[in-house]
N, C-alpha and C positions, 0 to 999 in steps of 0.2 A: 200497723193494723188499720188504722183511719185511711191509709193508702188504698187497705184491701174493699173498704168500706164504699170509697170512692169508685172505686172499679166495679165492683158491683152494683152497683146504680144505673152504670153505665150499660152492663153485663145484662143485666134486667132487659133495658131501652131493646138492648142488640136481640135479646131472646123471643121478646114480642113480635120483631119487624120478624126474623124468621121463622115461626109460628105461622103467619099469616102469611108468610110464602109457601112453608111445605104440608100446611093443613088444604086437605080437600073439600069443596062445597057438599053438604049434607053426612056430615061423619056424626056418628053416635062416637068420641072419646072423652078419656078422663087424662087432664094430666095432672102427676103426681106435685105432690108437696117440699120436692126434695132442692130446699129451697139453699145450697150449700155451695160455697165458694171454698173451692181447697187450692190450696199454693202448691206450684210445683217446684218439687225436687227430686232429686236423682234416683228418688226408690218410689217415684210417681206414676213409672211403665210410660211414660212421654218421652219421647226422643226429637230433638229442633236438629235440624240436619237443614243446612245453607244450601242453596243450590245455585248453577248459576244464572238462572232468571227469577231466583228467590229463595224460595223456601219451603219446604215440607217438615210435616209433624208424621211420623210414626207413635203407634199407640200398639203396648205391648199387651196383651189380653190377660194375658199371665198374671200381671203385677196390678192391672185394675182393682178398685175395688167392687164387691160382684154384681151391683147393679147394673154396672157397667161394660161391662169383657165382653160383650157381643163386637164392639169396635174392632176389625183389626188394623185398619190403617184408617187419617184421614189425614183433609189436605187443609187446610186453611189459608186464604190468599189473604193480601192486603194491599190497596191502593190511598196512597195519598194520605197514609197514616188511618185508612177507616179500613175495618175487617170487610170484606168482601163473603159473602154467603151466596154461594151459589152451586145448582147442582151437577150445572157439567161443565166441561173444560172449554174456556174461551183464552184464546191466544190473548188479546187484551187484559186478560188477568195474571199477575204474577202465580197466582193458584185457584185451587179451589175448594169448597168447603161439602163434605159426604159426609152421611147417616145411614150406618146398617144395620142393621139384625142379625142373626144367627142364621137367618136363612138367604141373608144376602138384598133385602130389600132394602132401598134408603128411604128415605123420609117421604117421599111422597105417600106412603101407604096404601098400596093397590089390593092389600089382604088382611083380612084381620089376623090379629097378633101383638105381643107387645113389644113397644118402639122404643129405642134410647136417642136421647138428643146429647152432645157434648159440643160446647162450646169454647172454645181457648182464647181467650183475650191479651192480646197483644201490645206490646208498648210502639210508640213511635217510630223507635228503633227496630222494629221488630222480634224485640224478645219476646218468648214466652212470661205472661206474667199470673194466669191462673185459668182453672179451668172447672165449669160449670156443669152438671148433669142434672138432665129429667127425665123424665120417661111416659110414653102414654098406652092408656090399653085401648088399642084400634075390633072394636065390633063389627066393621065394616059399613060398608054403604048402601044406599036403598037400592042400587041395580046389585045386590048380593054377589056372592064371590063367586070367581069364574075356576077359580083353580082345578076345580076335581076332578074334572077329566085330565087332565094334563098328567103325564106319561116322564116326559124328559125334552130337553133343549138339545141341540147338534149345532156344530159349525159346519160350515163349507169347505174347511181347512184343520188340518188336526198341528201344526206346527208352521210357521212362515218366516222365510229372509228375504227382508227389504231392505231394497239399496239407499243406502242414505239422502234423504231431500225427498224421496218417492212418499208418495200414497197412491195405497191398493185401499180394498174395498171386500171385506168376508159378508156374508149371509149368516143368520141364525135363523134354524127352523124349529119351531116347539111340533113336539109328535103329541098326539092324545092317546088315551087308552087304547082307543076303537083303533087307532094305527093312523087316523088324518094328520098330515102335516103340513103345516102354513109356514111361510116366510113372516117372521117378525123383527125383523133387521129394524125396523122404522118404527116398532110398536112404541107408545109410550112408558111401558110399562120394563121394557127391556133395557137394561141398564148396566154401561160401561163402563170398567174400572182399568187401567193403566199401572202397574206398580210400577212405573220409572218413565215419565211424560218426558223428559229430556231423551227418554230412549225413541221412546214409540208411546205418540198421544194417542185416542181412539172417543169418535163421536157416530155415533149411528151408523155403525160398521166402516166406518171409515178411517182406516189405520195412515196417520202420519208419520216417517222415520224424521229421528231427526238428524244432526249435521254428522254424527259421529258414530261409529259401530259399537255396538251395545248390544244388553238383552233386557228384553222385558217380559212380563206376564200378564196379555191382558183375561182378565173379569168378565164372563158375562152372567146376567143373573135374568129369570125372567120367573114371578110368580111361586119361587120358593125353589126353584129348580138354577141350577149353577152351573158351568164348565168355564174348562182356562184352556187359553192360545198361547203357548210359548213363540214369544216373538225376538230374531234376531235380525239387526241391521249391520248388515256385510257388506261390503263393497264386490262380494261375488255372486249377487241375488240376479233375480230374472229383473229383465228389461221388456218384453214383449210374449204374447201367444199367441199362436196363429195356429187355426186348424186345414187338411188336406181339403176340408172343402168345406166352402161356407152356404152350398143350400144340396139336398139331397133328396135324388127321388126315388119313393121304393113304393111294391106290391103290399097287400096287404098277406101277412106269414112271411113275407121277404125280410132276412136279414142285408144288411152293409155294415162296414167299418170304416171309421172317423177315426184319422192322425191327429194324435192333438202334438205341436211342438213347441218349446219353452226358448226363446232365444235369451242366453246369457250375458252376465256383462263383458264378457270378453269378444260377444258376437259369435259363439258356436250356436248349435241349435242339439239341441237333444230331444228324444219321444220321451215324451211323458204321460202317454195314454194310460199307460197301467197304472201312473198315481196322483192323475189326476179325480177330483169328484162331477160326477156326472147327473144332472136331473132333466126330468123332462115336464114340461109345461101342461102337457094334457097325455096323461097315463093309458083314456082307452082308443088312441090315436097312435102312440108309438111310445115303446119304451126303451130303456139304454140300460146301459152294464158295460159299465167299463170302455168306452168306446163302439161296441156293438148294438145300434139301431134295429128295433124288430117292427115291420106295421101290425099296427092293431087293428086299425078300421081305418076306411077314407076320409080323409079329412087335411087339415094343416096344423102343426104343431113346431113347437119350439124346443133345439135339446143347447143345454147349457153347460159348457165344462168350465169348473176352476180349477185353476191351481197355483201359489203362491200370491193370493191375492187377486189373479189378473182371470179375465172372462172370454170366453168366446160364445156366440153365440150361433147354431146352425139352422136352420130353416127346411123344415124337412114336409114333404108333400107325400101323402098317403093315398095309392087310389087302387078299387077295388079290383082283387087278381083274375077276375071271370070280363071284366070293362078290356076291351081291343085295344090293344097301346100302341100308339105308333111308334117306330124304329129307328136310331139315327144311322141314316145312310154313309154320310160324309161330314170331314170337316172341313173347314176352310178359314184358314189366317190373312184377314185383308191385305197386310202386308209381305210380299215375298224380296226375298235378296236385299235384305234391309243394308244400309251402311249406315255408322254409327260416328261419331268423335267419342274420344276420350271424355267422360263423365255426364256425357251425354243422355236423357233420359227417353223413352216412348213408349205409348201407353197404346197395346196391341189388341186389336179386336178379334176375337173367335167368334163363327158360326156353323150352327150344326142346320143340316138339310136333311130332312125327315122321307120315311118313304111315301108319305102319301102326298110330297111336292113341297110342303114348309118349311120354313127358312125361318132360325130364332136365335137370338144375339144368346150365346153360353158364355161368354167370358168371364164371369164370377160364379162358374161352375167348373171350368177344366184346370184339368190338374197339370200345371206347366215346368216345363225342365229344361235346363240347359245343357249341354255336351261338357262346356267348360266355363263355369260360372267365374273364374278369376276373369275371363275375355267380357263377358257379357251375363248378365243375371237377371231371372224372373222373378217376380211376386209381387201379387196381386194385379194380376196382368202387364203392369209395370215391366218395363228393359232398360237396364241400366249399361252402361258401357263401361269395364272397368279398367281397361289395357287392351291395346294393340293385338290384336290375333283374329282366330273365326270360330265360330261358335255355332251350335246348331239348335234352337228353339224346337221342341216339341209340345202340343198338347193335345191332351186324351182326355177322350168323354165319352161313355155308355159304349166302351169296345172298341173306338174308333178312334185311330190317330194322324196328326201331319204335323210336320216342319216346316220350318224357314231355313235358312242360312242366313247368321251375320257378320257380317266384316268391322271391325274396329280400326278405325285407319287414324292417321296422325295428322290429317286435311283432307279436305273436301275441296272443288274447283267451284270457287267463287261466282256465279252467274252475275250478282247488284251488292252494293253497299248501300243502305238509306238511314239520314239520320232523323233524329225526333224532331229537328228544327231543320230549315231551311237557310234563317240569318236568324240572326242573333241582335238584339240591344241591350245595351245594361250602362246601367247609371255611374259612374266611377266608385269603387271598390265593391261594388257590387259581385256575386256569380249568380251559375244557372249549370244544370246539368246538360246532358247531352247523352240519348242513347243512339248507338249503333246495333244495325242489325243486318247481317250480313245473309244474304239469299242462295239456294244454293239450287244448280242445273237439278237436283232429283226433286225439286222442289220444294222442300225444307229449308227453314230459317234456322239464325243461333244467333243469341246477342254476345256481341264480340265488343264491348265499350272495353274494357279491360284488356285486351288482347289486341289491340289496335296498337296503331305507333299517331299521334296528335301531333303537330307541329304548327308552328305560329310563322308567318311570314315577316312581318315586321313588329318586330319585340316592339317595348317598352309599356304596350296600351294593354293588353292581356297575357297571361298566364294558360296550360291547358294541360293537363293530367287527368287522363282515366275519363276522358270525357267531359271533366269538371274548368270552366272555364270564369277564371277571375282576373276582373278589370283592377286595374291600377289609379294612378291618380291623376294619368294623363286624358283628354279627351281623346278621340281620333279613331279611326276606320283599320281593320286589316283582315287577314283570310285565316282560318282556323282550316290546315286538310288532315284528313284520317284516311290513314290510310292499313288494307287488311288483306294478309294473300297478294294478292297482284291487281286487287281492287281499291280505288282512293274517291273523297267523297270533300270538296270544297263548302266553307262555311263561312259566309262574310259575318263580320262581325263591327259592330259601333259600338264605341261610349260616349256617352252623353257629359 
């Protein structure tokens, strides 16, 4: 009992310092007198469950005693043998320590109500060795409470799988009576709870997975109003979204439709328009549903899709349907009869020619296709070369389309080799790199250091692989050539 005596003293000190962390400047409260240190044991509704960057405390509501059963989980960290009180989850901490209520708010108190505090006090080792409660009656603050309008809270996401190691990023919007809805993803008031931080941590809408698949639930609470994200970490979650078009122009009464696609982790791609969530930035400019764009009025506006986390964003221009719009005549791809190497990349320009003579760079507007993307692939204006074959590039914009033809060949005819050095010095066991880059009749370059053949003319003084050239212990002079195709490139070389 003089053990318990001592802990409590200590228990005191700890209760103070966090008071004057999660009390607000100008609060009218009272805290209570419930000045009691109870020892835990197994019919205490506390559960000490190890984890493996620590530890968590489960608190069972049920078994509380009743001043207390608004708790239903907390976390309590410890560092360095000192308990750690803190309100949200820092990787630097083995845990952390939460305060709620019945309606879901922790301790900072943003609403009048009354508050319970629980404190567990830890030994060195980190057992549990007893645990503390108070409580306060919160009147609120002198800017008075905001809650009464307030309606309900919504995610961005009604369920998500993240691939392990990832972080995505959900939205919370509070709706009011009147029907206005704000983003408070970043509010201070808005507060995130994790049931399984080794699953999936979560800080200011920003979901962590972590090394292993799992499920968790996370918590959002904001002003009395609560929902939960069931979160699963699978190694068969989305990796990428990309939409059909990243800017879009329409009349106003003009409808369009936006592709939205999810690339998997296997690298398929699937439509996801029908479940993904959709908002738009400014309502009397243009609205959405489900992937369908309607203008409202001339202006510029932003439409937003998520889904599983991940964002696209599209950029849509509004102008008035009686205003004379000019027409695109034609397109044109700067590059035609392209030839390609194997995993070779280039980045194609599109322009559209208008009828009333203008010419304007569209390439982050047309929507691009290939014949046969195993040969050759497009996005985001980007051509990748994937294998040997020929392939046909198309891209369309406002009705109008054109191709190229590309070829994937397995060499090019070498026009120049040039290296990054001319000669070379190095100090004895020193090195020094060396890039190659080999020039080619269409007039295109490819760096070929790797793919070259390096040879040394008189051993003993240097060494040369892959371009990487080390001296030995000898002094003395020799020729480094590279050679590539039917192209060679001499490199004298000295050590000092």
């Amino acid at each position: 009992m003089n053990f318990l005596k001592t802990m409590f003293t200590v228990l005191v000190l700890i209760m103070f310092s966090a008071a004057q962390i999660f009390m607000p400047i100008k609060v009218s409260a009272e805290v209570s007198d419930t000045n009691e240190v109870i020892e835990l044991t197994g019919e205490s509704g506390i559960t000490h469950i190890p984890t493996e960057t620590g530890f968590t405390t489960f608190v069972d509501r049920n078994k509380l005693p009743e001043s207390i059963r608004s708790f239903v989980k907390i976390s309590v960290g410890s560092s360095n043998g000192q308990m750690i009180v803190n309100r949200d989850n820092i990787d630097d901490y083995i845990g952390g320590f939460y305060a709620y209520d019945d309606r879901g708010y922790n301790s900072g108190l943003p609403s009048k109500g009354k508050y319970y505090n629980l404190t567990i006090l830890y030994s060195k080792e980190n057992q549990p060795l007893a645990y503390y409660t108070s409580s306060v009656n919160y009147e609120g603050t002198d800017e008075g409470n905001s809650e009464e309008g307030l309606d309900s809270i919504v995610l961005s996401e009604e369920s998500l799988t993240v691939l392990p190691g990832k972080t995505v990023k959900i939205h919370v919007y509070s709706i009011d009576k009147d029907g206005t809805e704000k983003d408070i993803t970043n509010n201070k008031n808005t507060v995130y709870r994790s049931s399984s931080t080794t699953v999936a941590s979560v800080k200011q809408g920003k979901i962590k997975a972590g090394s292993k698949e799992g499920k968790a639930v996370i918590t959002v609470s904001f002003k009395g109003k609560k929902v939960t994200l069931p979160v699963s970490v699978s190694k068969a979650g989305v990796q990428k979204l990309t939409a059909s078009v990243k800017e879009l122009d329409i009349e106003t009464g003009e409808t369009a439709s936006i592709d939205l696609f999810a690339t998997l982790s296997n690298n398929t791609k699937k439509d996801v328009t029908a479940k993904a969530a959709w908002t738009t930035e400014d309502s009397e400019v243009a609205e959405v549903d489900g992937g369908e764009i309607e203008g409202v009025s001339s202006g510029e506006t932003t439409i937003t899709a998520f889904y599983q986390g991940y964002e696209v964003i599209i950029k849509v221009n509004v102008t008035d349907a009686e205003e004379e719009n000019k027409e695109v005549e034609s397109l044109q791809i700067t590059d035609k009869n392209v030839k390609m190497l194997v995993n070779e990349e280039k980045i194609l320009k599109v322009f559209a020619t208008y009828t009333d003579g203008s010419r304007e760079d569209v390439s982050d507007q047309v929507t691009m296709t290939s014949s046969k993307s195993s040969v050759a692939e497009i996005e985001d204006s980007i051509l990748t070369a994937n294998s040997i074959g020929k392939s046909t590039i198309t891209a369309s914009y406002e009705g109008e389309e054109t191709s190229i033809k590309v070829e994937v060949i397995k060499d090019k005819k070498v026009k120049s080799l040039k290296a990054s050095a001319a000669k070379v010095t190095l100090k004895r066991e020193a090195e020094e790199g060396i890039t190659l880059t080999a020039y080619y009749y269409d007039g295109t370059k490819r760096n070929v250091t790797t793919m070259a053949d390096w040879k040394v003319t008189k051993s003993g003084i240097v060494t040369v692989e892959d371009g990487v050239i080390k001296a030995g212990k000898k002094k003395g002079t020799t020729t480094i050539t590279a050679k590539y195709n039917d192209r060679s490139v001499n490199i004298p070389v000295t050590v000092n």
